[in-house]
C-alpha positions as CSV (number, residue, x, y, z in Angstrom):
1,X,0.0,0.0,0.0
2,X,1.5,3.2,-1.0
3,X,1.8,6.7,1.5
4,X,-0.6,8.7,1.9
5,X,-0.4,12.5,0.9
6,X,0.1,13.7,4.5
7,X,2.8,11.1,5.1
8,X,4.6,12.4,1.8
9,X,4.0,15.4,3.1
10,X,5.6,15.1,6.2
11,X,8.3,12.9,4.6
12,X,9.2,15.8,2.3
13,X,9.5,18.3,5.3
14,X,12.3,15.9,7.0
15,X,14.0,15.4,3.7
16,X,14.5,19.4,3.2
17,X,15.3,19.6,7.1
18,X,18.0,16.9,7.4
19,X,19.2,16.3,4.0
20,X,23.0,17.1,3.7
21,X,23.9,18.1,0.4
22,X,27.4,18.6,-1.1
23,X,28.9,19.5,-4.5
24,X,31.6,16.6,-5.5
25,X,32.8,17.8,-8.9
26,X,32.2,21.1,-10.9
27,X,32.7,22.0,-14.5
28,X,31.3,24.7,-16.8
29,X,29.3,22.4,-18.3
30,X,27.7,20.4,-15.5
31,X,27.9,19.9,-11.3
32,X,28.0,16.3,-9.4
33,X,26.7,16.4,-6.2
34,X,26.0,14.1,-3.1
35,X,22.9,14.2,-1.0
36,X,22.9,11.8,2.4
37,X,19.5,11.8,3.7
38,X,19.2,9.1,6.4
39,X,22.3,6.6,5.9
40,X,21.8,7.0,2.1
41,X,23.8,8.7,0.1
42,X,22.3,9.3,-3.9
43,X,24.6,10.8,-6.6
44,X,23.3,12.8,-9.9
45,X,24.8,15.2,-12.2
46,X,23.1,18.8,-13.1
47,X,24.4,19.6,-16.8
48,X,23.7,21.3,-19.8
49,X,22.9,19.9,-22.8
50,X,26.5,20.2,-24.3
51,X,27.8,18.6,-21.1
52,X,31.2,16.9,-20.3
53,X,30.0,14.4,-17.8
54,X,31.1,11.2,-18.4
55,X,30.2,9.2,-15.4
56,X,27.3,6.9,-15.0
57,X,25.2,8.6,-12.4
58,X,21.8,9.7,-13.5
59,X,21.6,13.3,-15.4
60,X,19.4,15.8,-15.0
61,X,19.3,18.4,-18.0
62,X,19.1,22.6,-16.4
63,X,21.0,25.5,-17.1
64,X,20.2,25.9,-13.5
65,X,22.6,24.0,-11.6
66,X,21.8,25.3,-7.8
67,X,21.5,23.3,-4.8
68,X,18.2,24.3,-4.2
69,X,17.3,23.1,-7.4
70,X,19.4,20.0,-6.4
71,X,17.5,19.0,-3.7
72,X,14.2,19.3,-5.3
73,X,15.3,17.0,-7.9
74,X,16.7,14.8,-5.6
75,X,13.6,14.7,-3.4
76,X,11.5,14.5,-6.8
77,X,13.4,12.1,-9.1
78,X,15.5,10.0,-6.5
79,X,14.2,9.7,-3.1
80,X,9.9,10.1,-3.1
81,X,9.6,7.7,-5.9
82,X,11.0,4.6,-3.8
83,X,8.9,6.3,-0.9
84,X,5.9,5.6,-3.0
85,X,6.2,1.8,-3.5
86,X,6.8,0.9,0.4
């Protein structure tokens, strides 16, 4: 049975509170970054289109490369979707 909205909710509150984010490598063209949010850590890139990245952690395509913007697609793309299947 999947969370419900409140629980998400509430979820999403820690996440932003506790998260710990931190930029691991930086390039014109893209940024790597960390986030450990309760004993897990989950790796992603922010790049443009053009980008040098050459690693295999997912990629997220902004010209926007902010840790606030980080986090939200973190939360969004990483963490809430394996929320939603326990």
């Amino acid at each position: 049975m999947g969370r419900t909205r409140k629980e998400l909710y509430d979820l999403a509150n820690h996440f932003y509170l506790n998260a710990q984010i931190e930029r691991i490598a930086h390039d014109p063209t893209y940024n790597l970054y960390k986030v450990v949010y309760e004993g897990d850590s989950y790796y992603f890139c922010l790049c443009n289109r053009k980008h040098r990245y050459t690693g295999t952690h997912p990629k997220f395509y902004f010209t926007n490369k902010s840790e606030k913007l980080a986090l939200n697609l973190c939360w969004k793309k990483l963490v809430e979707p394996t929320l939603k299947q326990n």
